[in-house]
TILUMLO-640333 format. One line per field, with one value per residue (C-alpha): residue in three letters; x negated, y, z negated. Coordinates in pm, 1 decimal, always signed. Each point is the difference from the previous one (the first is absolute). Layout:
<recs>
residuo	c(Ala/...)
px	c(X/...)
py	c(Y/...)
pz	c(Z/...)
</recs>
This chain:
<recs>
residuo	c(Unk/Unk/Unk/Unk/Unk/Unk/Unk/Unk/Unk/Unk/Unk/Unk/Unk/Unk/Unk/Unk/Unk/Unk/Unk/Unk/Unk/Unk/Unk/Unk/Unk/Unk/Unk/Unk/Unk/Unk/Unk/Unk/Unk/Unk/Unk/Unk/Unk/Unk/Unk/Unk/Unk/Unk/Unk/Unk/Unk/Unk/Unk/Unk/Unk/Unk/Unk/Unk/Unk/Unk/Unk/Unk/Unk/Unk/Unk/Unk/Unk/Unk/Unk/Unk/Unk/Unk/Unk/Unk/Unk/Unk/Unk/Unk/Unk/Unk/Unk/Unk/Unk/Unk/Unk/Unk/Unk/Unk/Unk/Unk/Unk/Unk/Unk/Unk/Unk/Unk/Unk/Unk/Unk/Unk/Unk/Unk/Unk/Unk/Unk/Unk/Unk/Unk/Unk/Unk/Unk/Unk/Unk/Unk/Unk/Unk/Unk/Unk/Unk/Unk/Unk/Unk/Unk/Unk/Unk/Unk/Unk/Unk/Unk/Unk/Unk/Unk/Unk/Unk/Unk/Unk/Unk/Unk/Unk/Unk/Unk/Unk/Unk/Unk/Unk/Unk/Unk/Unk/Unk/Unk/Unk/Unk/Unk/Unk/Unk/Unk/Unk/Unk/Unk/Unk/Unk/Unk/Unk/Unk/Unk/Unk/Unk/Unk/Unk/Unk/Unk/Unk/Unk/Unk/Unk/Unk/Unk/Unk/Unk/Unk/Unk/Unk/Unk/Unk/Unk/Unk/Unk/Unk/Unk/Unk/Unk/Unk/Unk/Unk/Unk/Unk/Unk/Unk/Unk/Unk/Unk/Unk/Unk/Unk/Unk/Unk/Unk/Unk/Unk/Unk/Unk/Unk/Unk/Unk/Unk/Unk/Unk/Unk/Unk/Unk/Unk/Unk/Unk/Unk/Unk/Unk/Unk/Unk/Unk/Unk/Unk/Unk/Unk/Unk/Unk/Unk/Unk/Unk/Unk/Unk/Unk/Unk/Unk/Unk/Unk/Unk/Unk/Unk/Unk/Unk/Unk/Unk/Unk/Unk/Unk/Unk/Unk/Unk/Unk/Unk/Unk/Unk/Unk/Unk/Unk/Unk/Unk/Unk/Unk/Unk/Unk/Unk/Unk/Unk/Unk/Unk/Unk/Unk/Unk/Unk/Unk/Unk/Unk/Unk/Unk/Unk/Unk/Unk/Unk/Unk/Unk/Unk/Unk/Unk/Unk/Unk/Unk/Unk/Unk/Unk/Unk/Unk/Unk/Unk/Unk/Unk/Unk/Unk/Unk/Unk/Unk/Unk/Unk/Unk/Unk/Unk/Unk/Unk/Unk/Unk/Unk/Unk/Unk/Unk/Unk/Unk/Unk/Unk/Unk/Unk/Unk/Unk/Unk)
px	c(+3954.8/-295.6/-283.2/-238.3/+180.3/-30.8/-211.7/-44.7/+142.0/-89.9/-201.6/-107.7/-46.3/+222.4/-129.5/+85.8/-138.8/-365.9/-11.0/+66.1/+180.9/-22.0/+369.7/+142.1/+296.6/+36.8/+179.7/+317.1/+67.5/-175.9/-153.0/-338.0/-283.4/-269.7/-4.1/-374.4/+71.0/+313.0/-168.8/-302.8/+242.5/+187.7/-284.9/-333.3/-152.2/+71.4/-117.2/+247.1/+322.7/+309.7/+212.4/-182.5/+158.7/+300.5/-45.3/+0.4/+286.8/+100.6/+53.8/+225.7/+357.7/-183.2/-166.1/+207.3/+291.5/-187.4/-297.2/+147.0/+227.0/-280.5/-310.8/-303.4/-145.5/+331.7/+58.2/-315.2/-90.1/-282.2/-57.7/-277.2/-107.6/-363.0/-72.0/-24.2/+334.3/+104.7/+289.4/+296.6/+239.0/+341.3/-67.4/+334.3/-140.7/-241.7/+268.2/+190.6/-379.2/-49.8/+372.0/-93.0/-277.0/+221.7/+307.8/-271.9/-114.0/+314.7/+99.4/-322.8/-85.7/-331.8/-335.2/-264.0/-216.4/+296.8/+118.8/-229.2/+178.8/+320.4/-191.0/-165.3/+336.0/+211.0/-240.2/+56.3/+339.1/-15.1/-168.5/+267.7/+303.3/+91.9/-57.3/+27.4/-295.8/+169.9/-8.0/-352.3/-140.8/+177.9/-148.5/-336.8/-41.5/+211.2/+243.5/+268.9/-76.9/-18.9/+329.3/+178.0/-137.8/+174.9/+329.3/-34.4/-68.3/+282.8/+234.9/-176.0/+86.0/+392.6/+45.1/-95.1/+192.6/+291.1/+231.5/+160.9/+328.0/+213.1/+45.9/+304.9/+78.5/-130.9/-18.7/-327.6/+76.2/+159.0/+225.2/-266.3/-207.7/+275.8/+87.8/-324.8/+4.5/+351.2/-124.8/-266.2/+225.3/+229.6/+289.8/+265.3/-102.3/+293.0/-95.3/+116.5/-116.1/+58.2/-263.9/-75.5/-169.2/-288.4/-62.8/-71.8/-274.5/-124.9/-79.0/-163.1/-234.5/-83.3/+11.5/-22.2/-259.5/-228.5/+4.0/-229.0/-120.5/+204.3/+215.6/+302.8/+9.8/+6.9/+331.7/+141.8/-61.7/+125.5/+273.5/+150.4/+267.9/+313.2/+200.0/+183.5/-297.9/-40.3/-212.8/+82.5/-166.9/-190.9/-401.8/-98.6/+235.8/-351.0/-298.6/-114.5/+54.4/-374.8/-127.4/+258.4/+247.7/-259.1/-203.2/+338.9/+146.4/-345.7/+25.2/+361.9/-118.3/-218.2/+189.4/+213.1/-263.7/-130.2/+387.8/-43.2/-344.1/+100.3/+335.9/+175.0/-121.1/+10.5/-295.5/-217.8/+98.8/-70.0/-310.4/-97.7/+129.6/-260.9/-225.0/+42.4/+128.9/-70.1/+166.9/-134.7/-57.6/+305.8/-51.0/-221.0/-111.0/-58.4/-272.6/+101.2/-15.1/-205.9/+82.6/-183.2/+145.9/-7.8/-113.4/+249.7/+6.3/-355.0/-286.3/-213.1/-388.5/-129.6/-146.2/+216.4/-100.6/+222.7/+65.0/+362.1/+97.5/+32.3/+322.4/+93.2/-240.9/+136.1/+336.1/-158.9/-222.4/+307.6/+28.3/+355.6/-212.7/-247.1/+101.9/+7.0/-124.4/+318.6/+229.6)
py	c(+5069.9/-245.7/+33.4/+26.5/+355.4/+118.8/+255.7/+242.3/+403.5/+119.5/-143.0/+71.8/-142.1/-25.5/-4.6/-301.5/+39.8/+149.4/-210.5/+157.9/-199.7/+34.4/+18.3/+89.1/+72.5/-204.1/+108.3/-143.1/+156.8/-295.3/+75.3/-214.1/-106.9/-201.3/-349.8/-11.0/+305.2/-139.4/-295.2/+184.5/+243.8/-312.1/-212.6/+167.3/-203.9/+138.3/-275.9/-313.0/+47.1/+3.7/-293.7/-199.2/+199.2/-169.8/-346.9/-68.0/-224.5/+191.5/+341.9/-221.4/+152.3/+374.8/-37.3/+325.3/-150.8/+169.3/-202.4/-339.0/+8.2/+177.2/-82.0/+238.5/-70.9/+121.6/+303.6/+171.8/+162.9/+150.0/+349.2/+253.5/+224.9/+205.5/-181.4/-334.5/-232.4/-35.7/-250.3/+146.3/-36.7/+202.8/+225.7/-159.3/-334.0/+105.6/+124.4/-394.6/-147.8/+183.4/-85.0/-339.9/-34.1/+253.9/-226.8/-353.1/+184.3/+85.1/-329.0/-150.1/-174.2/+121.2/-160.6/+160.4/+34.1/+192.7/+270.2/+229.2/+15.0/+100.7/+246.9/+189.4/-87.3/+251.6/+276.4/-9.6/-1.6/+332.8/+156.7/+5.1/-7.5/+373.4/+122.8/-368.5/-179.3/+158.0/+403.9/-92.7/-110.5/+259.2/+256.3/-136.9/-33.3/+327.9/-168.1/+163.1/+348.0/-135.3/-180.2/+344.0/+155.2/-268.9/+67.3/+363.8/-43.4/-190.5/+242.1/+261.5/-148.7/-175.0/+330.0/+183.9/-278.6/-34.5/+214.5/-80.0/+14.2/-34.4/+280.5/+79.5/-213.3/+65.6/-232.4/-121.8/-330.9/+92.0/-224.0/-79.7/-159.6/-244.5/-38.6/-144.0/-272.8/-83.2/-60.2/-211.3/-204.8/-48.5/+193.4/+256.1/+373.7/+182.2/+307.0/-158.9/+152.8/-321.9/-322.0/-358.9/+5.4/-155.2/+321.0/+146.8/-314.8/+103.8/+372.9/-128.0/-246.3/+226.6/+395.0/+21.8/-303.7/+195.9/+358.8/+2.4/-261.0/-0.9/+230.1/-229.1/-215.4/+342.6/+147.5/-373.9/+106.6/+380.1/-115.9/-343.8/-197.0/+47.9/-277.5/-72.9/-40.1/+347.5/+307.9/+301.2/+213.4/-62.8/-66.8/+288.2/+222.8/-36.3/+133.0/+291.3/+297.8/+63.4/-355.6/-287.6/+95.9/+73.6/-314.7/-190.1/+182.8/-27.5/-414.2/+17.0/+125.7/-234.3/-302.8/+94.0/+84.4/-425.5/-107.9/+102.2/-65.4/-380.9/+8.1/-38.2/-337.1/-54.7/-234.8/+215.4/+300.1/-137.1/-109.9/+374.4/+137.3/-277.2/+175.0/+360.3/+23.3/-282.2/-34.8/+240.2/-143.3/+42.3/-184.5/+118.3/-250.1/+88.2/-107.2/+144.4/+341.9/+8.0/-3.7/-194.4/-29.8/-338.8/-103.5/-54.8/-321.4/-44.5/-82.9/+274.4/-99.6/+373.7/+154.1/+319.4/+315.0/-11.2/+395.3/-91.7/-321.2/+61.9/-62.1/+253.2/+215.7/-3.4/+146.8/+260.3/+124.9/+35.6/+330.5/+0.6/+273.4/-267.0/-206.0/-342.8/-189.7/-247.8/+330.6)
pz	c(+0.4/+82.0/-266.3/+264.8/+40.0/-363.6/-99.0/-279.9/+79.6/-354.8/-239.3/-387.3/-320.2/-340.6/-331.6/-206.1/-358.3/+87.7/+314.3/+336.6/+243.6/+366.0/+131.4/+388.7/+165.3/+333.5/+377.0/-111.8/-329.4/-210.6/-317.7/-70.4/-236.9/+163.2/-187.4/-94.7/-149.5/-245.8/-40.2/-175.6/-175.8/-167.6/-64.4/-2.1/+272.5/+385.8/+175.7/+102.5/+44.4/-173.2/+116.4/-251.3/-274.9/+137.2/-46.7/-358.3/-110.4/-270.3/+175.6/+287.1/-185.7/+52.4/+280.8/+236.0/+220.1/+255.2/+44.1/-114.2/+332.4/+207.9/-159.7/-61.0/+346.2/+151.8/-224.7/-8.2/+374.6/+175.7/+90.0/+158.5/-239.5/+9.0/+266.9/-124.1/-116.7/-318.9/-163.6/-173.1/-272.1/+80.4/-333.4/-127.7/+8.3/-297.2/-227.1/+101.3/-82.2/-325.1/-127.9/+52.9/-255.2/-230.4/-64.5/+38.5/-325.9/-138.6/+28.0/-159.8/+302.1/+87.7/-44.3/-197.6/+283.4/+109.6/-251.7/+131.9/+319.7/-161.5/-244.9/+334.9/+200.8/-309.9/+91.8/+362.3/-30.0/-295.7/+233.2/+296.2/-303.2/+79.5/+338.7/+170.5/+205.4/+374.7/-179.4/-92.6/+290.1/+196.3/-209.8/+13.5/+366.1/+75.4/+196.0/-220.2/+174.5/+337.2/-74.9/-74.1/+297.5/+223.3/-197.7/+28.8/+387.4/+21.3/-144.9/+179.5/+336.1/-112.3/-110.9/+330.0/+225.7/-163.1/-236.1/-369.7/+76.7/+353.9/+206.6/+209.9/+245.4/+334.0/+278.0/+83.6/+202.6/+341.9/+181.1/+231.7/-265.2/-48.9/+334.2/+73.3/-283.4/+151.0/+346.2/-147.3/-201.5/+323.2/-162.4/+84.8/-80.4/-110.5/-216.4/-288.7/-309.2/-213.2/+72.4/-133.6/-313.2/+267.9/+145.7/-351.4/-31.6/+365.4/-53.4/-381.6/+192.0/+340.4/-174.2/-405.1/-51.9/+255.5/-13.8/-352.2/-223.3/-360.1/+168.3/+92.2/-372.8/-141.2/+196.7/-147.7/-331.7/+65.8/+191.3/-175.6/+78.7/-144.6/-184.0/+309.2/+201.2/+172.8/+20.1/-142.2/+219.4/+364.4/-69.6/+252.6/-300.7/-238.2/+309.2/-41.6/+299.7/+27.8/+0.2/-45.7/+281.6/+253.7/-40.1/+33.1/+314.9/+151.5/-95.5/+134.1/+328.5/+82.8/-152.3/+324.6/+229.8/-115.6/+35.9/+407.7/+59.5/-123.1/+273.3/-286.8/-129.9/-340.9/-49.4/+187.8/-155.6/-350.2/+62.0/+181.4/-326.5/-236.6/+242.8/-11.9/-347.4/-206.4/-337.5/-302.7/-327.1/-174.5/-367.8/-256.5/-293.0/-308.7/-240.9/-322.3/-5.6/+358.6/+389.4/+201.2/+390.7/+116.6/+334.8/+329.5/+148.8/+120.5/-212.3/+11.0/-2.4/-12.4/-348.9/-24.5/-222.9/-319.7/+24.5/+209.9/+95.4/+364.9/+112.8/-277.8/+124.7/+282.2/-126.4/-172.8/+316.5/+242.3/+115.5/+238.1/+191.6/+141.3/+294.0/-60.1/+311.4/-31.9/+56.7)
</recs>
């Protein structure tokens, strides 16, 4: 993400000995310190900044691998906050800066006009020792809440879309489905029950990466691969009657009605599909004990409310009921 695009959803501040320290979490999961503000907690003095703690030969063997292959111009980053735009420190990057001084004293290596760094460099690091510098930030801005509310949303909607275990088989793909993607692929139709492993890819790409976002990553961890390379069960085993199923026969439907309208041409009917349904977010990262749902493709440019990210948002607000104007 450009840093142009980086802004602050919560904000707070941590306490660090009797000093308060203004912390943020950004729009893509980032955890922050602004660096006028670590530069004044480590040395007294806010003003300046900190690359020229850097430079002194004899903290060169300390010095964080981090900024000795990026430098500090290309680690620290800009981002709206208040208003107004502030540099950062990744909050990890002050635990790496602290350590730094730490073993240079250990070793006997610092300067005198040093030793106070390391002395005020031991506190910061007591202070994050038992909860960790990402638990305290999250606390202090209350991103930790919003965090669990996202989870429990999830779950809330996985749990409504699909089921825990398979149900009984019941066919929900009807010959004419696949006679369609035949046609299209210029091959004989013959009502086989058995297809290329291709055709498995096919309906993965055109139905289950579509229908919901998370949706189709979670029926591959429900529904795993044997040792041998198979399914156990059919994906469509794990929907649920009152919302899964419908949402996919509705897709099915008009996966057909885009095979015709196309005459049957693959390349057009692929890109009518990118159209009309184009691919859910599937992959969730994780940052620690957090979700945070990366962006598709596209850079997005828009400041979005932190609440929901909104292609899960999206997920959770589907109602089969409503008519989607692509069916």
């Amino acid at each position: 993400m450009d840093n142009n695009t980086l802004y602050a959803t919560h904000k707070g501040s941590v306490l660090v000995g009797d000093i308060k320290i203004p912390c943020a979490v950004l729009n893509n999961g980032k955890r922050v310190f602004i660096q006028r503000e670590i530069v004044g907690l480590l040395t007294g003095n806010k003003k300046g900044g900190f690359d020229r703690y850097l430079k002194p030969k004899n903290l060169q063997p300390y010095v964080p691998d981090k900024f000795k292959e990026n430098g500090l111009d290309q680690t620290l980053f800009n981002f709206r906050i208040d208003n107004r735009t502030a540099q950062a420190f990744e909050a990890t990057d002050l635990i790496d800066i602290c350590m730094m001084y730490i073993n240079a004293n250990s070793d006997g290596c610092l300067l005198a006009n040093q030793k106070h760094l390391a002395t005020q460099a031991l506190v910061i690091v007591s202070a994050f020792a038992k909860t960790g510098v990402i638990a305290v930030i999250d606390e202090a801005t209350g991103y930790n809440k919003d965090k669990k509310k996202a989870k429990d949303e999830l779950q809330k909607f996985l749990s409504g879309f699909m089921r825990t275990e398979a149900a009984s088989l019941v066919k929900r793909f009807e010959d004419s489905f696949f006679e369609v993607i035949y046609k299209m692929r210029g091959w004989s139709w013959d009502y086989t029950h058995k297809h290329p492993s291709v055709v498995g890819k096919w309906i993965n790409d055109i139905v289950y990466e579509r229908i919901a976002p998370v949706v189709f990553s979670e029926l591959q961890k429900r529904n795993p691969k044997t040792e041998r390379g198979h399914r156990k069960y059919k994906h469509h085993q794990f929907l649920t009657e009152e919302i899964g199923i419908p949402k996919l026969l509705n897709h099915l439907a008009s996966i057909e009605t885009l095979a015709k309208v196309s005459n049957y041409d693959w390349n057009r009917f692929i890109n009518m599909v990118d159209v009309a349904f184009p691919k859910q977010y599937q992959q969730l990262k994780l940052f620690y004990d957090d979700i945070y749902i990366d962006s598709i493709g596209e850079e997005k440019t828009q400041e979005y409310k932190y609440e929901i990210d909104p292609f899960l948002s999206q997920a959770l607000n589907y109602n089969p009921k409503d008519k989607e104007p692509s069916e």
